[in-house]
C-alpha positions in Angstrom: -13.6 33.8 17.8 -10.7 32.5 20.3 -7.1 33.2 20.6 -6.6 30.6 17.1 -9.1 32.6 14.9 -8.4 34.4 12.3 -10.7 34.8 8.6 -11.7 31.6 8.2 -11.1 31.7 4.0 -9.8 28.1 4.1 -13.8 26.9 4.1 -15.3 27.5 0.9 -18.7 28.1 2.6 -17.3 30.8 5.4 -15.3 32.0 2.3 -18.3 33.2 0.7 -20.5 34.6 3.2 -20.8 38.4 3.1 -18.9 40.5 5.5 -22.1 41.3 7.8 -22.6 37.4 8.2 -19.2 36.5 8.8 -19.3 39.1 11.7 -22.2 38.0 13.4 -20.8 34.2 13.6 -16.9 35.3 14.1 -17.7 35.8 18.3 -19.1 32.0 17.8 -16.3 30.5 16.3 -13.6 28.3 17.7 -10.9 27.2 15.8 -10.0 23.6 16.8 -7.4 20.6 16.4 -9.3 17.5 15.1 -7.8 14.0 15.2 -8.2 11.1 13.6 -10.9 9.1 14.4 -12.7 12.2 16.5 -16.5 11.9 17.0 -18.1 14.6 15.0 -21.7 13.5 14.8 -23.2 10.1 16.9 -26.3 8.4 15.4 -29.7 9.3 16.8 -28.3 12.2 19.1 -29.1 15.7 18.4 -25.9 17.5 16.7 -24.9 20.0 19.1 -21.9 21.6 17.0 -21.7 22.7 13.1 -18.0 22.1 11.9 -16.4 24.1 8.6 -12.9 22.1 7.7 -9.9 23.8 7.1 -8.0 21.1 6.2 -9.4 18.0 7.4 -11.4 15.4 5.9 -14.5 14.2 8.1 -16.2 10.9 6.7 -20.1 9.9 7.2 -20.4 6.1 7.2 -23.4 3.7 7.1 -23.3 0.6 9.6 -25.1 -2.2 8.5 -26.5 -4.5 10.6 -23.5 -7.1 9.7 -21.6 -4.5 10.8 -20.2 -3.6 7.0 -19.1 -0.5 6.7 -19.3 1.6 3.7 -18.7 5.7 3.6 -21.3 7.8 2.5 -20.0 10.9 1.9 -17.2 13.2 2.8 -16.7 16.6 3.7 -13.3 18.8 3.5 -13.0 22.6 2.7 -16.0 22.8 0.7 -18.1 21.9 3.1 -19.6 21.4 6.9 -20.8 19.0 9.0 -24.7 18.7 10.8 -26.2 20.1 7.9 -29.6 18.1 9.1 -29.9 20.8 11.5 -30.5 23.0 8.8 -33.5 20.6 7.4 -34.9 20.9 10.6 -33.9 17.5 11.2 -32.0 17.1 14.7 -30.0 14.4 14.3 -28.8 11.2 11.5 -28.5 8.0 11.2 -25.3 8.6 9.7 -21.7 8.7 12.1 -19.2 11.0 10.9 -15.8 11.0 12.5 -12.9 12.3 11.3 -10.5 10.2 8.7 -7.5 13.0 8.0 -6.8 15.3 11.3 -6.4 18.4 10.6 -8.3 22.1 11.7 -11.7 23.3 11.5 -14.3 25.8 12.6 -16.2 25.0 15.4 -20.1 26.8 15.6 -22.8 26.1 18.1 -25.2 24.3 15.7 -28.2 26.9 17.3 -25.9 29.9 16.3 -26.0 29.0 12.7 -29.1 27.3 12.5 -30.6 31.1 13.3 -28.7 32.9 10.9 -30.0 30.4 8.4 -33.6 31.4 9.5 -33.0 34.5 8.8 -33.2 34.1 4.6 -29.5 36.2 3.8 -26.0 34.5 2.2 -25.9 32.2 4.6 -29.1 30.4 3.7 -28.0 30.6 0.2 -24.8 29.4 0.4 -25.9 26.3 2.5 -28.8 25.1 0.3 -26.4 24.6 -2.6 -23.9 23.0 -0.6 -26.5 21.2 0.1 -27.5 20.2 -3.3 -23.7 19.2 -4.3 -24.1 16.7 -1.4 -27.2 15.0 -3.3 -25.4 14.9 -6.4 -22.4 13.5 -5.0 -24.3 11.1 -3.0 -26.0 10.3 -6.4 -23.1 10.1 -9.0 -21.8 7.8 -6.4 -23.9 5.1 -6.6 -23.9 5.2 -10.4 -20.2 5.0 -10.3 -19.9 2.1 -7.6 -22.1 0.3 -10.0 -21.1 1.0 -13.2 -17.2 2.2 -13.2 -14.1 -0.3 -12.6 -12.2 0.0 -8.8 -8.8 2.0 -10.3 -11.1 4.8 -11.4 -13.3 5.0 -8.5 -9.9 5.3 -6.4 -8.3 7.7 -8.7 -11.7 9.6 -8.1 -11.9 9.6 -4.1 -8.4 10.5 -4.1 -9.0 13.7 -6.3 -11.9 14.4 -4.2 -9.9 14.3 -1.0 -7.3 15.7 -2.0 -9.5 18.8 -2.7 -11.1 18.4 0.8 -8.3 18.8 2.7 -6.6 21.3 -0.2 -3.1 19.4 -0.2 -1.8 16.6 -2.5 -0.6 14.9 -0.3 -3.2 12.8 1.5 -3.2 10.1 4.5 -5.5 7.4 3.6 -5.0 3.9 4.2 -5.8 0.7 2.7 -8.3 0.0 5.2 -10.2 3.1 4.9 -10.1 3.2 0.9 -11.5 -0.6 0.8 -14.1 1.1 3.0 -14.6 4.0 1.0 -14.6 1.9 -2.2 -17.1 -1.3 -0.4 -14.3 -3.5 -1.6 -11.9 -5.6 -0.3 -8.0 -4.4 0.4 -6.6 -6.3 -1.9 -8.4 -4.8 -4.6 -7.6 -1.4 -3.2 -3.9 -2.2 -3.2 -3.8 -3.5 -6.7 -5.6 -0.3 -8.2 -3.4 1.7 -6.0 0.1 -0.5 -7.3 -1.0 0.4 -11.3 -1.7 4.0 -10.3 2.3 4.1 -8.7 3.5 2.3 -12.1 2.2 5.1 -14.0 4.0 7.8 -11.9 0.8 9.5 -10.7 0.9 9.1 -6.8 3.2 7.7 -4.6 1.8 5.5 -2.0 3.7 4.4 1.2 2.4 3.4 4.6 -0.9 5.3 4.4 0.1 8.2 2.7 -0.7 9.6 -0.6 1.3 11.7 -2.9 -0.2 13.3 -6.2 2.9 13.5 -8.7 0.8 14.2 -11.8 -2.6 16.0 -11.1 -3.7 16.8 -14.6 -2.8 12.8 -15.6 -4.8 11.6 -12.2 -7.4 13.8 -13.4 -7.6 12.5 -16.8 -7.5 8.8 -15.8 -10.4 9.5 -13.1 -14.4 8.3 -14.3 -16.8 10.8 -15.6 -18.2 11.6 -11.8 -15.1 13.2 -10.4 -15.5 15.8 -13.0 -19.3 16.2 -13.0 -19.3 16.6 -9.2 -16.4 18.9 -9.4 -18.2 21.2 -12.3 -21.4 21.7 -10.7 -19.6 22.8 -7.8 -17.6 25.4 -9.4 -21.0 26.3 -11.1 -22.3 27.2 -7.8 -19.4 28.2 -5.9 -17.2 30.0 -8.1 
């Protein structure tokens, strides 16, 4: 690792991988700063670099050919980036850039694509992060369809507050319409009723949880199915 490193236990996935593993990717790691708006993965280009969040929040967004713009997924400190590589697929259609800065560890996407080849924890661990990004992906569409705007805000702010392991989030009403595929004034009159009832405070951007258990309990069904088959796998 460089001068920054130290045991990466922020990332759930590093987290978990057995001491032997950790060792043989710990001279490969780089700790780095990420910014907002950083270039993790470009569409159609092969991913060169596999990164583990600490405590950023990375975003994969689908362009349309109107040029809408909808997210996809995200990934915080359960998760990693270029996890194509691992299907043996190169490169995605998909961007992802980062939406909260933040820290995160930075592997040559070769170096952990072999260690993945080689069947132990690693492999493991990877193919059911994997499958929480499917069912993510999939509850997702369900809830954009079926569930009203405040509880599909209460649940992407639950979910990135976990991502970057704070309650206090920056996202702004730009990027939640974006998130949400709806328009900003809808984002800013879920967000307004979520402030009346004490359980964030929102101001220029930022996010506050005041009341996680409330939030929690006004969220839709698909924060808490995501979040339990997680903990089913990575607990």
């Amino acid at each position: 690792m460089t001068q920054h490193s130290r045991a990466p236990t922020a990332n759930r996935l590093l987290a978990h991988l057995s001491g032997d593993e950790l060792e043989l990717l710990r001279p490969h790691m780089e700790r780095v700063p990420l910014s907002h708006g950083d270039r993790i993965i470009e569409p159609h280009v092969p991913i060169k670099d596999i990164y583990f969040p600490l405590n950023c929040l990375l975003s994969m967004v689908t362009t349309m050919e109107d040029g809408a713009i909808i997210e996809s997924g995200s990934i915080g400190r359960e998760g990693m980036s270029g996890a194509p590589v691992m299907l043996d697929a190169s490169e995605t259609t998909m961007p992802t850039f980062v939406q909260i800065p933040g820290e995160a560890v930075r592997v040559k996407a070769s170096v952990v694509k072999d260690l993945y080849e080689r069947g132990g924890a690693l492999k493991k661990i990877i193919n059911r992060y994997i499958h929480t990004v499917i069912v993510v992906g999939s509850q997702s569409v369900a809830c954009n369809r079926l569930h009203h705007i405040e509880a599909r805000l209460t649940r992407w702010l639950l979910m990135s507050s976990d991502g970057v392991g704070s309650h206090e989030v920056n996202l702004t009403h730009e990027y939640l319409a974006v998130m949400l595929g709806v328009r900003r004034a809808g984002v800013s009159e879920a967000a307004a009723k979520l402030q009346e009832r004490n359980l964030i405070r929102y101001n220029r951007g930022n996010v506050l949880i005041l009341d996680r258990e409330a939030l929690e309990a006004a969220a839709c069904e698909c924060y808490h199915v995501v979040r339990a088959e997680y903990e089913r796998l990575f607990s």
